[in-house]
C-alpha positions, -999 to 999 in steps of 0.1 A, spaced: -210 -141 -244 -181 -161 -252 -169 -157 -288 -153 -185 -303 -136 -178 -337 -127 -204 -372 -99 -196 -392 -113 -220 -420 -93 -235 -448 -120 -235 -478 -111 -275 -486 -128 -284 -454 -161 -258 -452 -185 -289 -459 -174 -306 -425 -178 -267 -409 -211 -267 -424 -222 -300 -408 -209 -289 -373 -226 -253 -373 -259 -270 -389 -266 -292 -362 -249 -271 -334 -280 -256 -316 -258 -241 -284 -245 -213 -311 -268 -182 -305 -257 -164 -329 -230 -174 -363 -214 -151 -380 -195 -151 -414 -166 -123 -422 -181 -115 -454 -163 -115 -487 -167 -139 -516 -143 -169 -496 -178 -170 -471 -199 -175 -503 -204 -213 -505 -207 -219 -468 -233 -192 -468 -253 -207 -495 -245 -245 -479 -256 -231 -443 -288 -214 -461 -300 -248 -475 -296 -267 -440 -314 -235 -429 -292 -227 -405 -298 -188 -396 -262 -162 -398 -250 -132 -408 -225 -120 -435 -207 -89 -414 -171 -68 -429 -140 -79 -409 -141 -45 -397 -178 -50 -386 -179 -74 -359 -164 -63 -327 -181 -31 -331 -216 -55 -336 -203 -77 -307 -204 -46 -285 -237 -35 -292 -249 -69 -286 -232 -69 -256 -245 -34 -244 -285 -45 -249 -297 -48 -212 -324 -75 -214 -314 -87 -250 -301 -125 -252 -271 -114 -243 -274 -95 -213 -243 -86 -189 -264 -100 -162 -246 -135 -175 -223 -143 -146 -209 -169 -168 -198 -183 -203 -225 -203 -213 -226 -229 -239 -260 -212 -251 -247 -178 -258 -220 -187 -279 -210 -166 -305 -191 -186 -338 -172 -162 -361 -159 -181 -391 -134 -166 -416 -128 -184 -445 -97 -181 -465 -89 -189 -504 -85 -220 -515 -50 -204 -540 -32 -202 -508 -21 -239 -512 -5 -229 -543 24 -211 -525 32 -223 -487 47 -189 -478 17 -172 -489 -6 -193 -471 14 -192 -437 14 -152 -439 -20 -151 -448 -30 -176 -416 -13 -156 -395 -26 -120 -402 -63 -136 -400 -55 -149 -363 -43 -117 -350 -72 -100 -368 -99 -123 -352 -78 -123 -318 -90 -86 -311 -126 -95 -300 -121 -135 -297 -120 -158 -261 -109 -187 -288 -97 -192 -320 -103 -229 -337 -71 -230 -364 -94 -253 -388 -64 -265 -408 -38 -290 -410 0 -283 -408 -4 -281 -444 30 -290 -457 44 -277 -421 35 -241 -432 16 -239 -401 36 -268 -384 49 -236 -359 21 -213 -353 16 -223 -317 52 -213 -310 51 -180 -333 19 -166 -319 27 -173 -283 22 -136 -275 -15 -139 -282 -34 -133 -253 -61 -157 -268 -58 -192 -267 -53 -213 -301 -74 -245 -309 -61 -270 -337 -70 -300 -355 -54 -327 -333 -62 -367 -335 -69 -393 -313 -32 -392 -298 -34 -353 -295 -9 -346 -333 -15 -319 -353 -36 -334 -380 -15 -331 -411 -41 -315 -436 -76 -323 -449 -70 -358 -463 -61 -368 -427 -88 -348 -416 -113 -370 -439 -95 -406 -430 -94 -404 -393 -62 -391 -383 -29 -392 -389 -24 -430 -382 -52 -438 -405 -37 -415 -431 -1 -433 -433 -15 -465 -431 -40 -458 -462 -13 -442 -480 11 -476 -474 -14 -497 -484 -26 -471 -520 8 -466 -531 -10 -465 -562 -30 -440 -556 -21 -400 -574 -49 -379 -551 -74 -385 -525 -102 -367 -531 -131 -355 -511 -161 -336 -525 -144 -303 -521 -116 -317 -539 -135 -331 -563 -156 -293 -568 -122 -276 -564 -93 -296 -582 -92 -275 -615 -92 -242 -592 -63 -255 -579 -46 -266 -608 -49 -236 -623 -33 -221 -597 -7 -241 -590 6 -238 -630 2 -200 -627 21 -202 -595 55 -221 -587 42 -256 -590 40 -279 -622 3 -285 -637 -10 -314 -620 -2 -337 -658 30 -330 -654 33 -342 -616 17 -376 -621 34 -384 -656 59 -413 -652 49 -416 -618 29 -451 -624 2 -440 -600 -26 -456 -613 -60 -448 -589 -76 -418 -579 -94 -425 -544 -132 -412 -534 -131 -406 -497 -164 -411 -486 -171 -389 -456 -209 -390 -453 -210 -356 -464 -238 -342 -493 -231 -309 -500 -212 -305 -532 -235 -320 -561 -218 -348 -582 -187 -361 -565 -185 -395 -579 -193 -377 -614 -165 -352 -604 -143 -377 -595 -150 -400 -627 -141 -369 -650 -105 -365 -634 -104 -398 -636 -106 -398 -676 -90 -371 -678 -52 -382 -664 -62 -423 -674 -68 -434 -639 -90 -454 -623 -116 -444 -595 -115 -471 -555 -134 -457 -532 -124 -454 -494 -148 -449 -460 -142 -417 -444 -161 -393 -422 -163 -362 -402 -157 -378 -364 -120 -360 -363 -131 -328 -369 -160 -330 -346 -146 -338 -312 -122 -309 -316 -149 -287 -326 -163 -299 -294 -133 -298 -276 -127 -264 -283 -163 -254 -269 -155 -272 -237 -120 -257 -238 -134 -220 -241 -160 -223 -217 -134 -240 -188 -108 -216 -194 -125 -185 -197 -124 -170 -159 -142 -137 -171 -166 -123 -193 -143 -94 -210 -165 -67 -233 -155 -78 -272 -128 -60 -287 -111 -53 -249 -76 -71 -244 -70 -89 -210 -37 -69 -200 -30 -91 -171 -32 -130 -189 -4 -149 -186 -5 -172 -213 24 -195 -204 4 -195 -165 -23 -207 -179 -15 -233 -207 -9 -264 -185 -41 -260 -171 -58 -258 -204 -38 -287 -215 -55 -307 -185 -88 -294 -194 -82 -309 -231 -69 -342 -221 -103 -342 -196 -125 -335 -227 -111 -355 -255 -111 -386 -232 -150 -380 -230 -158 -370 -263 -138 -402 -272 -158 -424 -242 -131 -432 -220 
């Protein structure tokens, strides 16, 4: 019963949405519950995609009892970490973070070690985020559990969700050269979410969002089309901010092929590195995390390759 968990970065929950959705190897998702996993659940609700909403404090004793049921689906008879008995356990964090790096770092952190206690993986589904997170794979090296991240077709850390939506890094910096023009990318939870974080951001330490783009002669506001349908009214959305700072809307192709290979990758990841089926909650005393990182590396290189056709 291998138990793969999200650390999930609210800006990006539609593209998590679409993964679990059509995922049918997950046997069972759960959500840490809290009003952060309130969108997703609804979103995951109307693609009828079946989960429970469980306390923080709730799951590795649930992941036990599942564990413990002789006969159940998942039975200790397993002598192996199937793709079919994955568990998903997806935490979602506040969108506000953004508004104060710092803030956001220590708040990324605590989750990991949190989810680490009954986790064989944990998928980091952000960006570097303004390099907040740029070091997390150095500063959490003591973790027994291995760390997935965002990466793009030449293995970098994908910078945030922008880069996420255009393809990768490469296809980031080349969109921004050629939109120099252009004050915000937005995708739909951008679009849903960009007063939230205004707000925020002029409560915080940041200027309001006016003040940021006055005298800038940025001219455009960009719709990133990633194929996704969940959040009602984005080119309305997008119109309104639009009118609202005197810009004009361009529309740019996106999509969600980024983030699903290393969702992918990090199943095939899990499932090759994982040499034994450890009851959830129980540390491995005797993993050597530096012994076994080249040979996940290897594994990784192996995967992305096929998810990318090689």
């Amino acid at each position: 019963m291998p138990v793969l968990s999200i650390v999930a970065c609210r800006m990006q929950e539609d593209e998590l949405v679409y993964l679990l959705s059509a995922d049918r190897e997950v046997r069972e998702l759960l959500l840490v519950d809290g009003m952060q996993s309130l969108n997703i659940s609804a979103k995951l609700r109307a693609q009828s995609r079946p989960h429970l909403l469980l306390g923080l404090d709730k799951i590795a004793p649930h992941l036990r009892e599942r564990l413990s049921r002789s006969g159940g689906i998942f039975s200790r008879s397993s002598t192996g970490p199937k793709t079919k008995e994955l568990v998903v356990v997806v935490s979602p964090l506040p969108l506000g973070l953004h508004s104060d790096l710092e803030q956001l770092k220590a708040a990324v952190y605590d989750n990991i070690r949190s989810l680490a206690a009954f986790s064989d993986g944990i998928l980091i589904f952000y960006g570097k985020c303004g390099n907040a997170l740029a070091d997390l794979e150095q500063d959490l090296a003591d973790l027994a559990c291995p760390l997935y991240f965002l990466t793009d077709e030449r293995g970098e850390r994908i910078d945030d969700c922008i880069a996420l939506a255009l393809g990768g890094n490469e296809d980031y910096d080349r969109t921004l050269a050629e939109h120099q023009d252009v004050a915000l990318f937005m995708t739909p939870m951008w679009a849903s979410n960009w007063k939230a974080m205004g707000d925020e951001a002029a409560s915080g330490k940041r200027p309001d969002l006016g003040a940021m783009l006055k005298g800038t002669g940025m001219t455009k506001v960009a719709r990133i089309d990633t194929g996704l349908l969940f959040e009602p009214g984005f080119v309305e959305k997008v119109d309104s901010f639009a009118q609202k700072f005197g810009l004009q809307r361009i529309e740019l192709p996106g999509g969600t092929a980024v983030a699903k290979g290393c969702y992918e990758r990090a199943k095939s990841c899990l499932a090759a590195a994982r040499p034994v089926i450890a009851r959830p909650g129980a540390r491995v005393d005797n993993f050597n995390s530096k012994g076994w990182l080249e040979p996940m590396r290897a594994i990784c290189r192996i995967t992305r390759k096929k998810f990318q056709g090689e």
